[in-house]
ZAMARGU-4260 file (C-alpha; in steps of 0.2 Angstrom, whole numbers, plus 5000, padded with zeros to 4 digits):
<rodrens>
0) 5223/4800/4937 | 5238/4802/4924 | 5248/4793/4936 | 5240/4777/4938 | 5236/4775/4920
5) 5253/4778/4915 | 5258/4765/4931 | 5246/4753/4924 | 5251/4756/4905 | 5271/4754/4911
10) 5265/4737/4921 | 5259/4728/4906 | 5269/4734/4892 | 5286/4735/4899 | 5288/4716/4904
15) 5285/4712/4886 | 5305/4722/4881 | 5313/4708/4894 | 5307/4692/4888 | 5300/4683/4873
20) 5283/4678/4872 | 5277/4661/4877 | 5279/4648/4864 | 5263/4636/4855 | 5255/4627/4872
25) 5256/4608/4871 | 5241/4597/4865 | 5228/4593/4876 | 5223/4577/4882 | 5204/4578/4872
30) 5215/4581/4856 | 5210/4599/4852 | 5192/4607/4858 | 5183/4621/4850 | 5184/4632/4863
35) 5201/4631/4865 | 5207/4629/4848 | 5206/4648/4846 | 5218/4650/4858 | 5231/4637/4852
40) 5232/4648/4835 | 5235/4662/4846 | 5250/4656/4855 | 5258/4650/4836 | 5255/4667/4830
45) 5259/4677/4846 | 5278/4668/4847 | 5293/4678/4842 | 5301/4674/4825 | 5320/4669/4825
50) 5332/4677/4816 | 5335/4664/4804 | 5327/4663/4785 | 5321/4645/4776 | 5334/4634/4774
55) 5340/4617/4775 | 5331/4599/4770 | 5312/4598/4769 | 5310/4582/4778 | 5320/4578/4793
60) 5326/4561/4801 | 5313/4552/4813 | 5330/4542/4821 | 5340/4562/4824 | 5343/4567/4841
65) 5332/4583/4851 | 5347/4595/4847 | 5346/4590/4830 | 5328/4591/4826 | 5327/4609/4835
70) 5340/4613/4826 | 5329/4611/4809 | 5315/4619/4815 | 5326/4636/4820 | 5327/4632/4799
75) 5310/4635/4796 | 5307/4650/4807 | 5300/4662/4803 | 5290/4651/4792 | 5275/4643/4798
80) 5260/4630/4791 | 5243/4628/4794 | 5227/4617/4788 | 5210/4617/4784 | 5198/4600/4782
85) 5186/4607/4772 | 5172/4592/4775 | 5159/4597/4763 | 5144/4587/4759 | 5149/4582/4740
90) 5168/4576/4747 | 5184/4580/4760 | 5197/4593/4754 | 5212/4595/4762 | 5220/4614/4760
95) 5237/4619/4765 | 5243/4636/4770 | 5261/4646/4776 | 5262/4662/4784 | 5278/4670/4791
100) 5276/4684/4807 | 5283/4701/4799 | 5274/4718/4796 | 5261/4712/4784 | 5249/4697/4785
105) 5255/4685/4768 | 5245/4670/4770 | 5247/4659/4755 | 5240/4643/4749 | 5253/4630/4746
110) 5247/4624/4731 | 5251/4605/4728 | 5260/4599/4710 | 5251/4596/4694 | 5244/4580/4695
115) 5244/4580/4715 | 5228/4589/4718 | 5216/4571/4719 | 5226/4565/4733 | 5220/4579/4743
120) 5202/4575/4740 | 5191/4561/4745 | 5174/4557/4743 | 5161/4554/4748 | 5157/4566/4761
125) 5160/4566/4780 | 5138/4565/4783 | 5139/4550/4771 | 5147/4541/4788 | 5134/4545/4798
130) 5127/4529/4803 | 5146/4520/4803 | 5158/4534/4809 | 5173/4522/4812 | 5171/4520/4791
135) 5178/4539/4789 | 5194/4538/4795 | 5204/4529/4784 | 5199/4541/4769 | 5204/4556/4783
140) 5221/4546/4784 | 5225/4545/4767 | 5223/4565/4765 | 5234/4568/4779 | 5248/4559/4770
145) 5247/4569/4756 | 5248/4585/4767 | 5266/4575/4774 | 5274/4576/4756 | 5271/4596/4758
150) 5274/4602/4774 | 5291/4599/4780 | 5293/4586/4794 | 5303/4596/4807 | 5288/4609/4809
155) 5274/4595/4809 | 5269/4597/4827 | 5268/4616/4826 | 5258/4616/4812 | 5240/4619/4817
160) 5226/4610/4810 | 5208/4613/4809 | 5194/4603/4803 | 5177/4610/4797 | 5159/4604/4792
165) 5148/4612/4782 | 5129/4610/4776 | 5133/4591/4773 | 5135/4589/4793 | 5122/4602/4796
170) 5108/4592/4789 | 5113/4580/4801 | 5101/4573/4815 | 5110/4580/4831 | 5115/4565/4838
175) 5122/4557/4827 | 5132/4573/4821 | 5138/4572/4836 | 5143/4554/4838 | 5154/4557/4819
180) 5163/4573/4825 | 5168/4565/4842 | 5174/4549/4832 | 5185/4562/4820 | 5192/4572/4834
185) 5199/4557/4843 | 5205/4551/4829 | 5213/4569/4823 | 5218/4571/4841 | 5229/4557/4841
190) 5247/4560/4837 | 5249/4542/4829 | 5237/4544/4816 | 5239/4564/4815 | 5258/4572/4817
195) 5252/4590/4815 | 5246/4601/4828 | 5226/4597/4832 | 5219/4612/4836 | 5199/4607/4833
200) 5183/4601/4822 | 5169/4608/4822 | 5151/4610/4811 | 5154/4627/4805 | 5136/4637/4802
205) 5132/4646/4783 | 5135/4663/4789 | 5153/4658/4795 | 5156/4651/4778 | 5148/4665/4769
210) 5160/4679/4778 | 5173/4665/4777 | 5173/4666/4760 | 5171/4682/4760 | 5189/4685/4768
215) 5198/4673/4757 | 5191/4683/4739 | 5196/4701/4747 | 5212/4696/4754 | 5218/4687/4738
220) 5211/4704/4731 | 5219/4715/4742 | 5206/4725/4747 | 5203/4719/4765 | 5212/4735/4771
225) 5198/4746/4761 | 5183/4739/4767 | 5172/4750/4755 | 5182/4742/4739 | 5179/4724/4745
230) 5170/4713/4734 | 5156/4701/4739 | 5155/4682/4736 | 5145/4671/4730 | 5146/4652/4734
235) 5136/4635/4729 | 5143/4619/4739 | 5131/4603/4739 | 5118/4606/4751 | 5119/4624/4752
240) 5123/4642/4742 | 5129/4658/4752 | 5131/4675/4747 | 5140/4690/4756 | 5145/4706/4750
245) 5145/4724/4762 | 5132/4736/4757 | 5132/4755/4759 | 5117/4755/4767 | 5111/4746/4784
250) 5110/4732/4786 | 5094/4724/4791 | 5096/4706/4793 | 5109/4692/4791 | 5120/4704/4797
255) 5138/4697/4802 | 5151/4706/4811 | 5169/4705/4813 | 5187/4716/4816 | 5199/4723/4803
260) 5214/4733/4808 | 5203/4738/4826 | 5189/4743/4816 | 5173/4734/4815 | 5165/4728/4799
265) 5148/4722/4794 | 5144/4714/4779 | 5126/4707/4774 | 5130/4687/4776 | 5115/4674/4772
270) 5116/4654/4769 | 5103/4645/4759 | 5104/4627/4769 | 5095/4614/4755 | 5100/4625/4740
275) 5117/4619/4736 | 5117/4611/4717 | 5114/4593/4723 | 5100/4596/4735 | 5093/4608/4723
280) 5093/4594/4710 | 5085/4581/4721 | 5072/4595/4727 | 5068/4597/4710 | 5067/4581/4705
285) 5057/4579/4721 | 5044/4591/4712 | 5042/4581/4696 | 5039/4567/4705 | 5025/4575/4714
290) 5019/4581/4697 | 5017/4564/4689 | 5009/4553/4703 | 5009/4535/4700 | 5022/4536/4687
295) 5038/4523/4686 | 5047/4535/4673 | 5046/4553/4675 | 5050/4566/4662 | 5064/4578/4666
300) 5063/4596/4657 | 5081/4598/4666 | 5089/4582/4655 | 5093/4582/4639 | 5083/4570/4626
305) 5092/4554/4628 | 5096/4554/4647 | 5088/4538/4655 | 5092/4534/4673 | 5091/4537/4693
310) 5090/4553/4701 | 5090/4556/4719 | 5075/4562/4727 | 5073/4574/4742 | 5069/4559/4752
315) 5084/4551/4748 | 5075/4538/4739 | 5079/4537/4718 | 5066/4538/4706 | 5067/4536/4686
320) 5069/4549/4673 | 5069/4552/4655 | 5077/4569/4648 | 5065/4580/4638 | 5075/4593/4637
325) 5067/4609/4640 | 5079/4624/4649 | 5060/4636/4649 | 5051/4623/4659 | 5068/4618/4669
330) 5067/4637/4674 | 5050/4636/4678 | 5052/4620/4690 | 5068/4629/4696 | 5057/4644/4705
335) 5046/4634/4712 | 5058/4626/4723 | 5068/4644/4727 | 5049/4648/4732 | 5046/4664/4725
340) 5028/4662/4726 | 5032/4666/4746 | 5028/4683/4753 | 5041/4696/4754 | 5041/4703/4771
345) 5055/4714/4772 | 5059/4719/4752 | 5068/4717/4745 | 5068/4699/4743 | 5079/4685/4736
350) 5073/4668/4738 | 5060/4662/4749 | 5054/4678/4753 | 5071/4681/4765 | 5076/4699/4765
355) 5094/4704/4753 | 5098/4724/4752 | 5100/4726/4733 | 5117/4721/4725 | 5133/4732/4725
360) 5150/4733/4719 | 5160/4718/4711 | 5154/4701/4716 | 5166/4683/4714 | 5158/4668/4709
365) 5165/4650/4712 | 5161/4632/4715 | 5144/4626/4709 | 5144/4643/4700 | 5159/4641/4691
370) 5156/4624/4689 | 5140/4626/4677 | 5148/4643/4667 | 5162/4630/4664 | 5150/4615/4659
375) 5140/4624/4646 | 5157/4631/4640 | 5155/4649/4644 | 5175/4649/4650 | 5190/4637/4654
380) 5195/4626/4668 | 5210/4641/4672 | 5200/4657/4665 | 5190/4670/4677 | 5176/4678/4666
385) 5161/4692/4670 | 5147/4685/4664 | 5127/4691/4664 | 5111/4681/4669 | 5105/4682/4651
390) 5122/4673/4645 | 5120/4659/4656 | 5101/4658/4653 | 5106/4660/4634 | 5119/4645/4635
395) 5110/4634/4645 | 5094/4636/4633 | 5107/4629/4618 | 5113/4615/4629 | 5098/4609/4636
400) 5092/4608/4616 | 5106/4594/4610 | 5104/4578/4615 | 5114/4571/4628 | 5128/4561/4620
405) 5131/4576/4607 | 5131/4588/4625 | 5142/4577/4634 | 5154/4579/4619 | 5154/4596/4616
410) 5158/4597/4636 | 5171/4588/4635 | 5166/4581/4653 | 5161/4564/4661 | 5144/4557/4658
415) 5140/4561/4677 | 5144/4579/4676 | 5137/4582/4658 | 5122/4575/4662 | 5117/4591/4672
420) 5123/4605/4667 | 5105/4608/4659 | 5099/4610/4678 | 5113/4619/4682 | 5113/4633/4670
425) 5094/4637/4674 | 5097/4638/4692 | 5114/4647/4690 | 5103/4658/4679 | 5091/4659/4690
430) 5099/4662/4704 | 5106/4676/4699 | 5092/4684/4694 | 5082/4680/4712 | 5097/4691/4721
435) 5095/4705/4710 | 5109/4706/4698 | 5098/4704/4680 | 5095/4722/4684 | 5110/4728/4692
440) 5127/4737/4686 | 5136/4725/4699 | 5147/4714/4686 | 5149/4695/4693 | 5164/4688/4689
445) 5163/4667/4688 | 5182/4661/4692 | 5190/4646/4703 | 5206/4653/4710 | 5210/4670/4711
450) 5231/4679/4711 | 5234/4659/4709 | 5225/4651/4724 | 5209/4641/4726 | 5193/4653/4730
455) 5181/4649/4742 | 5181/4647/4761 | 5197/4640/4770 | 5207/4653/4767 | 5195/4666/4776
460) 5193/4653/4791 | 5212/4652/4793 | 5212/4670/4791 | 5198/4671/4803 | 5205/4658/4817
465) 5224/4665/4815 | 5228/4682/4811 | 5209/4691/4816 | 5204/4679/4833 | 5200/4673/4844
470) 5189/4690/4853 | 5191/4680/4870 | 5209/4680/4877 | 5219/4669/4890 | 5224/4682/4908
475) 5241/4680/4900 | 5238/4685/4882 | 5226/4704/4885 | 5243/4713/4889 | 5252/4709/4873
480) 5239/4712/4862 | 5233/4730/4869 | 5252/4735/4866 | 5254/4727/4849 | 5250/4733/4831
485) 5235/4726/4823 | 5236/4715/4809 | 5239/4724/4795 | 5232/4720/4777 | 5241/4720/4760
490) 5240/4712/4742 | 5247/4696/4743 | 5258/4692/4730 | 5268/4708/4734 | 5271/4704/4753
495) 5289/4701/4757 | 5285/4695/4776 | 5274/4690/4787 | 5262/4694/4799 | 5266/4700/4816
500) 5248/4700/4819 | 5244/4702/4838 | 5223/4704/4835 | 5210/4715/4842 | 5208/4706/4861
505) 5192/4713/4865 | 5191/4705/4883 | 5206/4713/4886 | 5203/4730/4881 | 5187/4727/4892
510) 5196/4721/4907 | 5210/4734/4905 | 5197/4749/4904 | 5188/4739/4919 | 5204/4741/4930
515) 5207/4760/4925 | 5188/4762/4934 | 5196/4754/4950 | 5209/4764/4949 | 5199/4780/4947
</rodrens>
């Protein structure tokens, strides 16, 4: 028995001492597939480094010759570049990232210069082509141009690039989801309008961007090598709101799974589709319109005095409001829409009536969050800050009192972000209360970048798609990753390298166990 296992351990390890490993596969003629795109990221990650350091001109000649133009990217080895669309439903946002292949994994945002950051940015968002999916590629274009001031020009087709939808696209009807995401990866998929490596685009569920963000916060941290110091994370996009975080108890439901260093880790993981801050709005507009029947102009406790205009609805249809002014009956409105008149079924219970173990640990805020801490002037655009229900709720009741022009003022923001805050900090207040942290020692801190980079989810999907997946390997890639290192997890901004970061290949651990039985 000890024979044939060391026969078969000596079969599949020793090839890998003779000859490098295979290099990034070319692209395929659909222009990048889900189910493959795992394995494209693979083959970027699982190919050997040079022995060369960053040198030489960031952009290199169209005109130059083969030799000349490998001879760059040898330049840029062991350096490589990745991207993430992040398609929300309020706009597109383009994120770069670099990573080297070295002991440690040191994935970092490359942040664009002051003044750079709109040009990455494009609104509105991908669902708002639905009906005319041709009309979304130029804004796509334009975003991809500012990603080819950053990333230098010799490495352009090994960098991989992924696109990914969130609740804007999952609100979708199906079909014509479909029709938009087939129009984008054509479009991505080919080299002329694209010069980066298209790897896939996809409509991403709210669990993946819940443990997604997840990721990004405890890596930027560094605690993603000790699981039981992680942090959890709470999100608010548009159309929906996630929270994640790893209790010490089971488990019971909206429980996600995934690998860090061979072990497996489970964290409680739940998106609230509808519950974003704009569909919250228009939900709650949606109820004052029910509550006033007949009315042209209806009044809004969640507008200062002074606000007059159109509000979307639920519907998607506008109706007219006049501020009133009135955070108490704001909150009020507020909680019927999270429906916590609904039944708890399994307590405990956050909003409508879905089951969320009590609170632990440190928890992140960002996005919408940070948005409306910012608004009511609880913190500043660069500042990270803990802050309680009761100071929100306490804010917002002294913002929603002034009138709107002395409230937009005092904000300091445009007219069309002013005008809500009032609504924002009753459900930020709100919220917070519903999952259980008005009575809770768990602090909850409200930031937008974290150790210098952008919170939220693209960082834990390139993570996720790069260094801890794909769980389904190619025949030739099981050998290399059952006799290679696991990723391994540090702080960030002290790593030196990269990350030689062969990941857990479950199939072939499975099929390598498998053939051991034959053996025996």
């Amino acid at each position: 028995m000890q024979h044939w296992a060391a026969f078969l351990w000596q079969a599949l390890c020793l090839p890998l001492l003779a000859s490098a490993l295979p290099v990034l596969p070319a692209r395929s003629s659909e222009g990048g597939v889900v189910s493959a795109g795992r394995h494209v990221a693979a083959g970027l990650l699982q190919k050997l480094p040079y022995r060369s350091s960053l040198r030489g001109e960031s952009q290199a000649n169209g005109h130059e010759t083969t030799e000349v133009v490998a001879e760059k990217k040898l330049a840029y080895d062991p350096l490589y570049f990745g991207l993430v669309i992040d398609a929300g439903s309020s706009g597109t946002r383009l994120r770069m990232f670099k990573w080297t292949l070295r002991a440690k994994v040191d994935l970092a945002e490359l942040m664009p210069m002051d003044g750079d950051e709109g040009l990455f940015e494009v609104n509105p968002g991908l669902d708002a082509y639905a009906d005319d999916p041709e009309a979304a590629l130029p804004p796509l274009l334009a975003i991809l141009k500012a990603a080819q001031r950053y990333v230098p020009k010799a490495v352009w087709d090994e960098s991989v690039l992924f696109l990914k939808a969130t609740a804007g696209m999952r609100l979708l009807e199906r079909s014509k989801a479909d029709q938009l995401m087939t129009t984008v990866r054509e479009f991505l998929g080919n080299p002329d309008n694209c010069p980066f490596k298209f790897v896939s685009a996809e409509v991403i569920s709210g669990e993946e961007e819940a443990v997604f963000s997840f990721l990004t916060t405890n890596y930027n941290l560094g605690t993603l090598s000790t699981p039981k110091k992680t942090a959890g994370a709470l999100e608010m996009g548009g159309a929906s709101a996630q929270v994640v975080f790893r209790p010490s108890s089971n488990v019971q439901d909206h429980e996600f799974q995934f690998y860090l260093d061979r072990q497996r880790q489970s964290v409680y993981a739940k998106s609230y589709l509808r519950f974003g801050i704009d569909d919250a709005l228009a939900r709650t507009m949606s109820v004052l319109v029910r509550r006033s029947p007949g009315k042209d102009e209806v009044e809004s406790p969640c507008h200062n005095k002074g606000f007059k205009g159109e509000l979307k609805l639920a519907s998607g249809k506008k109706h007219k409001f006049v501020g009133i002014g009135n955070s108490s009956a704001c909150s009020e409105v507020v909680q019927k829409v999270m429906g916590l008149d609904i039944e708890c079924l399994m307590p405990p219970c956050a909003i409508f009536g879905s089951y969320m173990p009590a609170v632990e640990g440190e928890f992140y805020a960002f996005a919408g969050f940070f948005y409306a801490a910012n608004g009511l002037g609880l913190l500043g655009w660069k500042d990270s800050k803990a802050l309680t229900s009761e100071e929100i709720a306490g804010a917002t009741d002294s913002y929603c009192a002034k009138d709107m022009q002395t409230a937009q003022q005092d904000s300091g923001k445009p007219m069309k972000y002013a005008q809500n805050y009032c609504f924002m900090g009753s459900y930020v207040a709100q919220s917070l209360e519903v999952f259980g942290f008005k009575n809770s020692k768990s602090p909850v801190i409200f930031a937008r970048k974290l150790a210098g980079f952008n919170l939220g989810w693209p960082a834990g999907a390139m993570l996720y798609e790069t260094h801890l997946m794909p769980l389904s390997l190619k025949s030739n890639e099981g050998a290399r990753d059952l006799c290679g290192p696991a990723a391994q997890f540090g702080t960030p901004s002290d790593a030196k390298g990269g990350a030689h970061s062969p990941r857990i290949g479950m199939m072939g651990i499975v099929v390598a166990f498998f053939s051991l039985g034959m053996f025996f």
